[in-house]
C-alpha positions in Angstrom: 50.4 -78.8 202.0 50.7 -78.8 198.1 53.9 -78.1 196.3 53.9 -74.4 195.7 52.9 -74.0 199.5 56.3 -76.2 200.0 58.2 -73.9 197.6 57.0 -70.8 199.1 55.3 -69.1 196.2 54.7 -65.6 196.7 53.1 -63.9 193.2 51.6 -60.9 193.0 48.4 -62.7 194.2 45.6 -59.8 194.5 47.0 -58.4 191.0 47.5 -61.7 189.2 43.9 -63.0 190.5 42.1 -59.8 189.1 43.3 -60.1 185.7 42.7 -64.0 185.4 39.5 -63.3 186.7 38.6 -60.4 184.9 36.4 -61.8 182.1 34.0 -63.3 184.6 33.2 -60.1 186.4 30.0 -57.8 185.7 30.6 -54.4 184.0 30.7 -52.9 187.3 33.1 -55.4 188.9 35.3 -55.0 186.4 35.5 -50.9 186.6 36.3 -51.8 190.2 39.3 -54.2 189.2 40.5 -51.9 186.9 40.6 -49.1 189.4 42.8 -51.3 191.7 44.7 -53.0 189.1 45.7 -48.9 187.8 46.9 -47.7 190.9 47.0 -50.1 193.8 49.1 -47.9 196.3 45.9 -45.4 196.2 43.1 -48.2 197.2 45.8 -49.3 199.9 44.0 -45.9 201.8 41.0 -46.1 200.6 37.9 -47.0 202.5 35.2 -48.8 201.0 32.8 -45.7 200.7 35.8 -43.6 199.6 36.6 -46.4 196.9 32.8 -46.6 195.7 32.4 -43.2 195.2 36.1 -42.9 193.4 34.9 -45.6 190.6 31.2 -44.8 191.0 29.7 -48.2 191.9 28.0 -49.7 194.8 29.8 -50.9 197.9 28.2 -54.3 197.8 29.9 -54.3 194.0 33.0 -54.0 195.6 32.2 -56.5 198.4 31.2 -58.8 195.4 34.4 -58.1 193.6 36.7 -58.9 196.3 35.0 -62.1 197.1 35.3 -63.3 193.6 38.7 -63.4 193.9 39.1 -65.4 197.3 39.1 -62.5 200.1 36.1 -61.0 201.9 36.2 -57.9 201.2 38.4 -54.7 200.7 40.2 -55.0 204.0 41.8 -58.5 203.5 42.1 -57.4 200.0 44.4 -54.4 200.9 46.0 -56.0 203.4 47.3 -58.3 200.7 48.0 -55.7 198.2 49.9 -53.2 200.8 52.3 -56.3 201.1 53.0 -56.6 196.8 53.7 -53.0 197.0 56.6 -53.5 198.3 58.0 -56.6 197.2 61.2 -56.1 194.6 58.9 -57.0 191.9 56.5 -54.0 192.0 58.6 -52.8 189.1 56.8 -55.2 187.1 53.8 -52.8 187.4 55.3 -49.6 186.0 55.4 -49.9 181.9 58.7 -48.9 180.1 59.1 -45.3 179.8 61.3 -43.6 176.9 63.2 -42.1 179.3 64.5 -45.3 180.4 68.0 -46.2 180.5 68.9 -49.4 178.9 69.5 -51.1 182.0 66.2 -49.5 183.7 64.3 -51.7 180.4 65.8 -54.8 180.3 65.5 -54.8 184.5 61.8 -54.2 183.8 61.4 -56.8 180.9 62.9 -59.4 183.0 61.4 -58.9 185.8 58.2 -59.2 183.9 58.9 -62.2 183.2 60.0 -63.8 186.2 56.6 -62.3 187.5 54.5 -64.0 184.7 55.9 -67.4 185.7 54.9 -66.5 189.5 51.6 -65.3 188.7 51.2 -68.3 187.1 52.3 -70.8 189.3 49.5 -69.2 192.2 46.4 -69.5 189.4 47.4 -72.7 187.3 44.5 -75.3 188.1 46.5 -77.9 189.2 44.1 -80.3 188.9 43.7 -79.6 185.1 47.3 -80.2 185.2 46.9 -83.5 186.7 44.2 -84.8 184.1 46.1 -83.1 181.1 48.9 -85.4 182.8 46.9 -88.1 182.3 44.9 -88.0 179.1 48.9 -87.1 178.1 50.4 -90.5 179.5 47.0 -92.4 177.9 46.8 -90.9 174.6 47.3 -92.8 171.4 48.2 -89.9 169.7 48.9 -85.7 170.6 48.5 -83.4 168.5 50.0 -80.1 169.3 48.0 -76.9 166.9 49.5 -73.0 167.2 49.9 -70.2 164.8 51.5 -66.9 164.8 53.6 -66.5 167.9 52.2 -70.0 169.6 54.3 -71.9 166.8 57.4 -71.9 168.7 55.6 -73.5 171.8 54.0 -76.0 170.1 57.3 -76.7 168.0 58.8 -76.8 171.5 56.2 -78.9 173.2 56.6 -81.4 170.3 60.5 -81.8 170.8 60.2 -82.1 174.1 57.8 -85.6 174.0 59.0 -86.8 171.0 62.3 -87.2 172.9 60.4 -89.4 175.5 58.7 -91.6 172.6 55.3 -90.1 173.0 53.1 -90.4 169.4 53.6 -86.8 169.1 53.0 -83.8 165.8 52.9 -80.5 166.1 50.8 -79.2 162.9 50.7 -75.3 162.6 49.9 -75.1 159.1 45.8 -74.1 159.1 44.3 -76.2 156.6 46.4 -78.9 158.2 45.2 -78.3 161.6 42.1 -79.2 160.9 42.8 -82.4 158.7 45.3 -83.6 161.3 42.3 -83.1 164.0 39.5 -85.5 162.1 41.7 -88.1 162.1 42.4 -87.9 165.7 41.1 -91.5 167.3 39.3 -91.5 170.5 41.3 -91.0 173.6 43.6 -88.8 171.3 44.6 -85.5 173.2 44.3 -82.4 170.7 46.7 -79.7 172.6 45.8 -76.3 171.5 48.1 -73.3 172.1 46.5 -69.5 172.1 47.4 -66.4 173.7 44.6 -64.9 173.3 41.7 -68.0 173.0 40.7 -66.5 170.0 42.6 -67.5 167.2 40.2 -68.6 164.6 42.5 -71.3 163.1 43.1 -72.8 166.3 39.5 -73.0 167.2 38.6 -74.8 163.8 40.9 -77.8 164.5 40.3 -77.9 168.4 36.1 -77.8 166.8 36.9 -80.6 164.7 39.4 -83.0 167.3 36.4 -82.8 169.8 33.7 -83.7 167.4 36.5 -86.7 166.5 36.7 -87.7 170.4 40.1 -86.6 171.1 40.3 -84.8 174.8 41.0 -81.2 174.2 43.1 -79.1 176.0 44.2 -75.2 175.7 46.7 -73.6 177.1 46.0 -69.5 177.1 46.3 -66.5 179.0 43.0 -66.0 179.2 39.9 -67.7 180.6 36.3 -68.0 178.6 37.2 -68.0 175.6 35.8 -69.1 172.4 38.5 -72.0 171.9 37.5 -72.7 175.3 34.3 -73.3 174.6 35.5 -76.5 173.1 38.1 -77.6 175.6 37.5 -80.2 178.0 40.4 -79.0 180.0 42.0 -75.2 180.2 45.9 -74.4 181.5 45.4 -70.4 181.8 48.6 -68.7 182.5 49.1 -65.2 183.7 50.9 -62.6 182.0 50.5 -58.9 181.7 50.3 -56.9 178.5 51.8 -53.6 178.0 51.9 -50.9 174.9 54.8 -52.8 173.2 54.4 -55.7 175.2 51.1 -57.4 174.0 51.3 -60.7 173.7 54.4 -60.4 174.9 57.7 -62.7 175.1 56.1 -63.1 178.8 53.2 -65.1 177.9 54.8 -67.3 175.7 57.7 -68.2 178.7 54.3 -68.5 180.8 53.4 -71.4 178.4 56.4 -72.6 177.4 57.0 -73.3 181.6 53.6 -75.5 181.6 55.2 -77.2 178.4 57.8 -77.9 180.7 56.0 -78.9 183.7 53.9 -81.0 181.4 57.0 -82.6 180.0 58.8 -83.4 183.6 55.4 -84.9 185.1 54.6 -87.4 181.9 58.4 -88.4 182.2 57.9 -89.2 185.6 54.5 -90.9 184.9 56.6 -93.5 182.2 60.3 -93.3 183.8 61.6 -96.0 182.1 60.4 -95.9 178.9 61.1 -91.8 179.0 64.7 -93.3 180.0 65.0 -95.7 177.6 63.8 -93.1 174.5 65.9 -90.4 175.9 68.8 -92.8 175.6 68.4 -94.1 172.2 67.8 -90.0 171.4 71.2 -89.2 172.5 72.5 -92.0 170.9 71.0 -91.3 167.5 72.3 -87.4 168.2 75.6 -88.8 168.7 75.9 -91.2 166.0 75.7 -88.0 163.8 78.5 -85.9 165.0 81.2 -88.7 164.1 
């Protein structure tokens, strides 16, 4: 038993897997994904043949689509979704509607993001985790490279393991990105942050740290990507976007929680010397305030 079966876990699993998955479905895959995804509660009494004909593919597609995402086909599948239906976070699903009270949109955004960290926790690869964990602990030097709404997690990232000693920048300026990455040494972890994977910027230095032998990491919302294309390890986080919601304050506490996760499992990896840098941190802090 792994620790999120210990914790008892329970994310909108059928809904979160579909849209982390989505990218690596065919064209017709994906119409059926989308067609679950935009109204669940009416596939819940759908048969197969009644679904295929609603979306216009092939049963097999549908087969194929359900398997993709770990169930074997449309009855496992619904049996799953019928049981997020009514958990207290189906909220989540239903986008913010003008006639909202102000209590009715803050319950919603909220609950958003308590569901984007769920989500997250049931498709993080854990055992990208572990190796970031460990390129992390080996690493002469990290680099941490954002821009536009990815700053303040790599600003926060950077705080976080400077406090513990690590050899730690965070460089969000462009042009600096990519000097910063050719100087990387080997063994050097280059941390890239992107919501989207596509952020050209981002992709230039992450281009460059690899071609210097650093091990490259990115941490995104979204799988196959072109900065993924040069990322020896991916963190993908799940978030959903909405009309005034895209890339949304959800997806950066998505990332911000691996930061954190990150953070916790390093410091345990070096206790005492986390301890030890931690202490002399809070001692500096102090040492200001007289």
């Amino acid at each position: 038993m792994d620790g999120r079966e210990e914790m008892q876990i329970v994310p909108e699993g059928v809904l979160a897997r579909l849209r982390a998955a989505y990218t690596t479905l065919s064209e017709a895959e994906q119409r059926v994904a989308k067609a679950i995804t935009d109204d669940p509660l009416a596939v819940i009494h759908l048969s197969v043949q009644a679904l295929a004909d609603r979306i216009g593919v092939s049963e097999a597609t549908i087969i194929r689509c359900c398997q993709s995402i770990g169930y074997r086909g449309l009855r496992n599948l619904k049996i799953a979704l019928a049981a997020e239906t009514v958990t207290p976070l189906q909220l989540t699903r239903e986008a913010i509607q003008p006639s909202d009270t102000i209590t009715t949109i803050v319950t919603k955004v909220l609950y958003s993001d308590i569901q984007a960290i769920a989500d997250t926790a049931a498709v993080l690869d854990i055992a990208a985790v572990e190796q970031t964990v460990a390129a992390l602990l080996a690493a002469p030097r990290i680099d941490f490279y954002g821009v536009g709404s990815s700053i303040a997690v790599a600003l926060d990232a950077y705080y976080r393991f400077l406090r513990i000693g690590l050899p730690v920048s965070a460089v969000t300026d462009p042009y600096m990105q990519v000097v910063a990455a050719a100087q990387l040494p080997p063994g050097a972890v280059a941390f890239a942050i992107s919501h989207s994977g596509r952020s050209v910027e981002t992709l230039n230095a992450l281009k460059t740290a690899r071609d210097a032998g650093a091990v490259c990491v990115l941490l995104s919302s979204h799988a196959h990507t072109p900065i993924g294309e040069y990322a020896h390890l991916q963190l993908i986080t799940a978030a959903r976007e909405t009309l005034f919601r895209t890339e949304s304050a959800a997806s950066r506490i998505a990332h911000l929680s691996v930061i954190d996760a990150l953070y916790v499992a390093v410091s345990m990896g070096r206790l005492e010397p986390s301890r030890e840098a931690l202490a002399r941190t809070q001692a500096a802090l102090v040492a200001t305030m007289r």
